[in-house]
C-alpha positions as CSV (number, residue, x, y, z in Angstrom):
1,X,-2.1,36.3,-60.2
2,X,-3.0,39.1,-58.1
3,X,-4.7,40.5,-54.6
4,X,-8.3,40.6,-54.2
5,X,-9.9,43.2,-56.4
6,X,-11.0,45.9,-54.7
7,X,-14.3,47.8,-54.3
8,X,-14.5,50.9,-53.3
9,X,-12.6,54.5,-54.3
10,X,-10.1,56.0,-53.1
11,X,-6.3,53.6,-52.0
12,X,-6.9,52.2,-48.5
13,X,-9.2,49.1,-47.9
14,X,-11.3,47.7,-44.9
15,X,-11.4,44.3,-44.2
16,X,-14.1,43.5,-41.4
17,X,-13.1,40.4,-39.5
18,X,-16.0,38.3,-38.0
19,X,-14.2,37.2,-35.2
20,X,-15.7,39.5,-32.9
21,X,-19.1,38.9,-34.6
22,X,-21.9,36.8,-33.6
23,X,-21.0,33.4,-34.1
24,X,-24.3,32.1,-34.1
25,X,-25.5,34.7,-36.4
26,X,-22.6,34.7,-39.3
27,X,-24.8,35.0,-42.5
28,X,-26.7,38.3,-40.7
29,X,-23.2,39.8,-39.4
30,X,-21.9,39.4,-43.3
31,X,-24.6,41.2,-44.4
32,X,-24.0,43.8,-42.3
33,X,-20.7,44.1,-43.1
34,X,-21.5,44.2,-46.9
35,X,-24.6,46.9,-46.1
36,X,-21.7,49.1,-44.2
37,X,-19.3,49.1,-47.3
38,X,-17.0,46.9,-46.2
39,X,-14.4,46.0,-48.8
40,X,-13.9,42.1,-47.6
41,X,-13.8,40.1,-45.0
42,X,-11.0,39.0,-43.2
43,X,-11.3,35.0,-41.6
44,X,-9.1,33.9,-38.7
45,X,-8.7,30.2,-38.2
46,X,-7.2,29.5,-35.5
47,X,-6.4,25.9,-34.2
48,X,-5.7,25.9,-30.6
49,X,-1.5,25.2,-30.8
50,X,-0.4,27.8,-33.0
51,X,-2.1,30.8,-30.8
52,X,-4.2,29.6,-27.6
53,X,-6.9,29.7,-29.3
54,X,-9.5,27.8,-31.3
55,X,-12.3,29.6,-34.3
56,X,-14.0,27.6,-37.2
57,X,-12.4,25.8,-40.1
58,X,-12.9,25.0,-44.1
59,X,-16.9,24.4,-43.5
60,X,-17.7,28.0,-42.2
61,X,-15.6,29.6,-45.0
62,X,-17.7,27.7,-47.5
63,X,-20.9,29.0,-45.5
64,X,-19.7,32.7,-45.9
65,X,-18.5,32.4,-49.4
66,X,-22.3,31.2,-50.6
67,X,-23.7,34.2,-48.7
68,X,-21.5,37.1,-50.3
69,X,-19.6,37.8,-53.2
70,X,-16.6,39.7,-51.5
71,X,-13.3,38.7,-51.2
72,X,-13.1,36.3,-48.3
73,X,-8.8,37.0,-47.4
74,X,-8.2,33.9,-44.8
75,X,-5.7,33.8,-42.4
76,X,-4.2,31.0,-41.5
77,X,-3.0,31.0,-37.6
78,X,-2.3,27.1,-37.8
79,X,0.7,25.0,-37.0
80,X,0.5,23.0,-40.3
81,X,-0.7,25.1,-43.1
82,X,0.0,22.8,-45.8
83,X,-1.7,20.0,-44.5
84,X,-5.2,22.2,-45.0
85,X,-4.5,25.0,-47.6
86,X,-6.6,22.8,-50.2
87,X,-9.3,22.6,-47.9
88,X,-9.6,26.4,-47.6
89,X,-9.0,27.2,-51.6
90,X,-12.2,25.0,-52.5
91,X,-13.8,26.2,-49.8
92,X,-13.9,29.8,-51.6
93,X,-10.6,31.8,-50.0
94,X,-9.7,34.3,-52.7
95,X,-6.6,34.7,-50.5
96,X,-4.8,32.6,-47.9
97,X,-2.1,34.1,-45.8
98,X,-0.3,31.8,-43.2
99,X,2.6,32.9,-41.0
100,X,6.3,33.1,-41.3
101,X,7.0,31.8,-38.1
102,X,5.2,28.0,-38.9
103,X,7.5,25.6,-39.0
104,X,7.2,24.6,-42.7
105,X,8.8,24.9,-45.1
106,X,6.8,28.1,-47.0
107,X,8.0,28.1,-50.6
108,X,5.1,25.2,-51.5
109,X,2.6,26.7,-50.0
110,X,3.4,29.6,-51.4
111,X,3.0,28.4,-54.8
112,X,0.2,25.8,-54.5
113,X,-2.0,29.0,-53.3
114,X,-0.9,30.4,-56.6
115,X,-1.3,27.6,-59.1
116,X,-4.7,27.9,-57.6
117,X,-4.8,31.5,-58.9
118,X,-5.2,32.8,-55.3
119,X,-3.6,35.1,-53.7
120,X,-0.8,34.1,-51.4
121,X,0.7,35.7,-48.2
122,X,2.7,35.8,-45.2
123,X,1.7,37.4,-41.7
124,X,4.8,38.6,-39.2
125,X,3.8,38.7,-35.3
126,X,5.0,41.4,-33.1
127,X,8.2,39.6,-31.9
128,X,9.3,38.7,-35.7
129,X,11.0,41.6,-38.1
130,X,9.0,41.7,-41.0
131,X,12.0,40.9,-42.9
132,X,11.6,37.5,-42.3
133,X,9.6,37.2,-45.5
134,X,11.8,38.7,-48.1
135,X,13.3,35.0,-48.9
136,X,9.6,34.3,-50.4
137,X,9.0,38.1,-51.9
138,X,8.7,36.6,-55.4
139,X,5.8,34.6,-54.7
140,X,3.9,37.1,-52.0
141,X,0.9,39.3,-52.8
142,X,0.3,39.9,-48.8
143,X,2.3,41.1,-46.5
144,X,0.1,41.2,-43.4
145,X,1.7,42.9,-40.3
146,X,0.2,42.1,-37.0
147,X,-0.7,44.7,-34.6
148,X,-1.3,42.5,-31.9
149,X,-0.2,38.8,-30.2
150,X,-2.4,36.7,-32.6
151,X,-5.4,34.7,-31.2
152,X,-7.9,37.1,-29.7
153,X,-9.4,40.0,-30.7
154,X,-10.5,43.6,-28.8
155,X,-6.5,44.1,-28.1
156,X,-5.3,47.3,-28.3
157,X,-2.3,47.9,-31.3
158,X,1.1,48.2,-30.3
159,X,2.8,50.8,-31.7
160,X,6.1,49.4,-32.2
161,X,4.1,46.9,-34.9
162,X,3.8,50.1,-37.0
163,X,7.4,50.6,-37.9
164,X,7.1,47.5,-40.1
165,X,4.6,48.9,-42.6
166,X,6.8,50.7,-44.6
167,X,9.5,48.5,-44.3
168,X,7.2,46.1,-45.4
169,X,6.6,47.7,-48.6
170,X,10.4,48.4,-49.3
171,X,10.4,44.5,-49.7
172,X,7.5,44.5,-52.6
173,X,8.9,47.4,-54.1
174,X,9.0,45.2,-57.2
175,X,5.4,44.1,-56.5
176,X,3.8,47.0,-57.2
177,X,0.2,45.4,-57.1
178,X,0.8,43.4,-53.7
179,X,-0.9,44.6,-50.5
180,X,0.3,45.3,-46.9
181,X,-1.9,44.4,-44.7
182,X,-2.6,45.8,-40.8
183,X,-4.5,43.1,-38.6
184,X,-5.0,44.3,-34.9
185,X,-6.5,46.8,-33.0
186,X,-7.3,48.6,-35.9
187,X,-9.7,52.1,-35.3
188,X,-10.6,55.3,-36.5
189,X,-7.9,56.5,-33.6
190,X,-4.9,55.0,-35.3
191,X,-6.3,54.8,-39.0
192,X,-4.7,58.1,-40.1
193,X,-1.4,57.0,-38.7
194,X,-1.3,53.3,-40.1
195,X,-2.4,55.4,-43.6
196,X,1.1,57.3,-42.9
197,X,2.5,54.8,-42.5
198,X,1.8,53.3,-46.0
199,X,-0.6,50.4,-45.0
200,X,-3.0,49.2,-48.2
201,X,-5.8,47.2,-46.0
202,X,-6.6,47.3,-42.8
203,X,-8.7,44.8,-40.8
204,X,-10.7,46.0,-38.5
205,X,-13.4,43.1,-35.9
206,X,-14.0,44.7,-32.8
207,X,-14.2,48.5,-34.3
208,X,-16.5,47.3,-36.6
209,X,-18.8,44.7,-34.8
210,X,-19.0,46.6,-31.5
211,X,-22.5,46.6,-29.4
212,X,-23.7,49.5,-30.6
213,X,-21.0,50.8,-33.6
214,X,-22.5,51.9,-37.0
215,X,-20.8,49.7,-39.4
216,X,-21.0,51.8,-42.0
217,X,-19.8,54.9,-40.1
218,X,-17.1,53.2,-39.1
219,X,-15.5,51.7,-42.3
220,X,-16.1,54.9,-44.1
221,X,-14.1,56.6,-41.2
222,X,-11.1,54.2,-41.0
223,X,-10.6,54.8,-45.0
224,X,-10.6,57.9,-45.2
225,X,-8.4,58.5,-42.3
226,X,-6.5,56.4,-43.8
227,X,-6.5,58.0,-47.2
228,X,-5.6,61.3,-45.1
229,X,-2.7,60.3,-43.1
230,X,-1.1,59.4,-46.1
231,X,-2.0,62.3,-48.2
232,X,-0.5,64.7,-45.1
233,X,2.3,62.5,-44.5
234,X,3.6,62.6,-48.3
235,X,2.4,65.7,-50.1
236,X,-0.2,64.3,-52.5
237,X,-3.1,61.4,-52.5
238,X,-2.2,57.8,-52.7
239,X,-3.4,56.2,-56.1
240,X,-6.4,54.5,-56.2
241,X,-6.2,50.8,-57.0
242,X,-9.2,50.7,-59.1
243,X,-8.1,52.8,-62.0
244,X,-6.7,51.7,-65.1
245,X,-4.7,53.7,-67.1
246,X,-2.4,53.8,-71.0
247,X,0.8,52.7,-71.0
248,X,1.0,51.4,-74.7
249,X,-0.7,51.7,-78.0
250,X,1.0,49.1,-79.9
251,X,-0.1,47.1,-83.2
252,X,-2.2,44.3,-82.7
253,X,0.1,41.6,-83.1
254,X,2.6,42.7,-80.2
255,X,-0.7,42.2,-77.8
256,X,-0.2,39.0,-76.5
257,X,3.9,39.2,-75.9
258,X,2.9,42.4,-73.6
259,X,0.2,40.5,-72.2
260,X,2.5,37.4,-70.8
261,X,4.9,39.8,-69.8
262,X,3.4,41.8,-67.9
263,X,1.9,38.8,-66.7
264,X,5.1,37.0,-65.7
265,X,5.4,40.3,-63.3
266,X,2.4,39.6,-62.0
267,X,0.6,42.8,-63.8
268,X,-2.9,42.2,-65.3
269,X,-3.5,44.1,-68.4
270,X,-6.4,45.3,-70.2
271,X,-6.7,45.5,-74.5
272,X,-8.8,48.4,-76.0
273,X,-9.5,49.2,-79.2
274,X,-7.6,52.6,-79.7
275,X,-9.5,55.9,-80.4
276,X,-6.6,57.6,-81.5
277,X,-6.6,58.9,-85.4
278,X,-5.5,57.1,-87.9
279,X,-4.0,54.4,-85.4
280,X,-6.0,51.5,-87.6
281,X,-5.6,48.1,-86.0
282,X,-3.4,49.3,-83.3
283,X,-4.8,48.5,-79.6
284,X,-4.2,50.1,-76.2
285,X,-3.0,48.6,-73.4
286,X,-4.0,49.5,-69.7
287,X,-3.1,48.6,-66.3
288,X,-3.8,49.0,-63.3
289,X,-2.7,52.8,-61.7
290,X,-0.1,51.9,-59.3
291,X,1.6,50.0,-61.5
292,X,1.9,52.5,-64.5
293,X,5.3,53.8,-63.2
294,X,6.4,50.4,-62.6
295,X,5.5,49.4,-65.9
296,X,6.9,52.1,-67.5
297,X,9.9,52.1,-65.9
298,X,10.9,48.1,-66.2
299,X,9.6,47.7,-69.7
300,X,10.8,50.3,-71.4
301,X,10.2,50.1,-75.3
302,X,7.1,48.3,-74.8
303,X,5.3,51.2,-73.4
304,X,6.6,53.8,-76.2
305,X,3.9,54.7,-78.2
């Protein structure tokens, strides 16, 4: 179980969102979005009583899922989750996030997005703390902050919304492979200050999908602001997602116990032969960079060498 893999170098992710695309034109705004870089792309369904507000459903994520082979993250802004989650898995979601304040109950949503080997999440609106979700921590790969009311796009961020990124991560401190997401009024003028502030992926519509904006331009911009606010803020570069890296080089047969481990943490891991001399049959284990300390740290023995 894990987030979306990721594409690109570097730590910070953009998500294009195509609700400020042209509607009648998806497949052609996708591939703009994939010829500019983007990382994935971020789907709002909306259904008119949760936010005053009313997008697509299940049918158009299906269409966009058999005309690119990026992560489609979906995001649920519905009353009743559960009674289409289904529909959006086989309709190609490699991640469906709903929100806290539904009036669910979350925990089986939670996992039925998981025993579907998706990832699962929860969104927080302005008004809600974003500790709202740390009942359901244990079953979260998303965290997705809104930086706006949800239900419309081109609104500016509210700063107050910002405050909740870190926090945010506090909670998935034990997670180290689950994202915080940022979904509103994303730019290049706040994307150094949401990287401060700690924020993994941001989605980005109106930025991106302006009359007029180079899409490219733009998504290379908002990441590597990104990248740079948190570099300044903290001293050092964030670690980029997409590297694996040692943490074991143990005999064969203790391969698979570290495997389902790890995995019960929620920790992919990769086997390699090892290169080391006279190691013979031993193997090396790797996972992914921001989880090395993690590992290292909560397994102990396992990743002596």
């Amino acid at each position: 179980m894990g987030t979306p893999e990721a594409e690109s170098g570097g730590h910070a992710r953009v998500a294009a969102s195509i609700l400020d695309a042209d509607q009648a034109n998806l497949a052609r705004e996708v591939r703009r979005g994939e010829h500019g870089g983007t990382d994935r792309f971020h789907l709002d369904v909306m259904d008119g009583h949760f936010v005053p507000n009313i997008s697509f459903g299940p049918a158009t994520v299906a269409a966009i899922r058999r005309v690119t082979k990026l992560p489609l993250d979906v995001h649920l802004m519905i009353s009743e989750p559960s009674r289409y989650v289904s529909r959006f898995l086989d309709g190609g979601a490699d991640s469906v996030t709903f929100h806290v304040e539904v009036d669910e109950a979350k925990e089986p949503i939670l996992r039925a997005i998981r025993e579907a080997d998706r990832a699962a999440g929860l969104a927080v609106s302005p008004e809600t703390p974003v500790e709202a979700v740390a009942p359901y921590v244990g079953l979260l790969d998303i965290v997705m902050v809104m930086g706006v009311h949800p239900g419309f796009g081109g609104q500016a961020l509210i700063p107050e919304c910002v405050g909740k990124i870190p926090r945010a991560l506090a909670l998935l401190s034990q997670r180290p492979l689950s994202e915080v997401h940022i979904d509103g009024g994303v730019s290049r003028d706040n994307a150094e200050l949401l990287g401060a502030a700690g924020v993994d992926v941001l989605v980005a519509g109106n930025a991106l999908y302006r009359r007029g904006r180079d899409i490219g331009r733009e998504v290379r911009l908002i990441r590597a602001l990104a990248d740079e606010g948190w570099a300044i803020s903290h001293g050092r570069p964030r670690i980029p997602r997409d590297r694996w890296v040692p943490v074991a080089v143990v005999d064969s047969v203790r391969v698979e116990p570290i495997r389902r481990e790890l995995g019960s943490i929620g920790i992919p891991a990769i086997v390699v032969a090892s290169d080391e001399p006279g190691d013979g049959q031993r193997q090396e284990v790797l996972v992914p960079a921001p989880a090395e300390e993690f590992v290292r740290r909560r397994l102990g023995s396992l990743t002596e060498r």
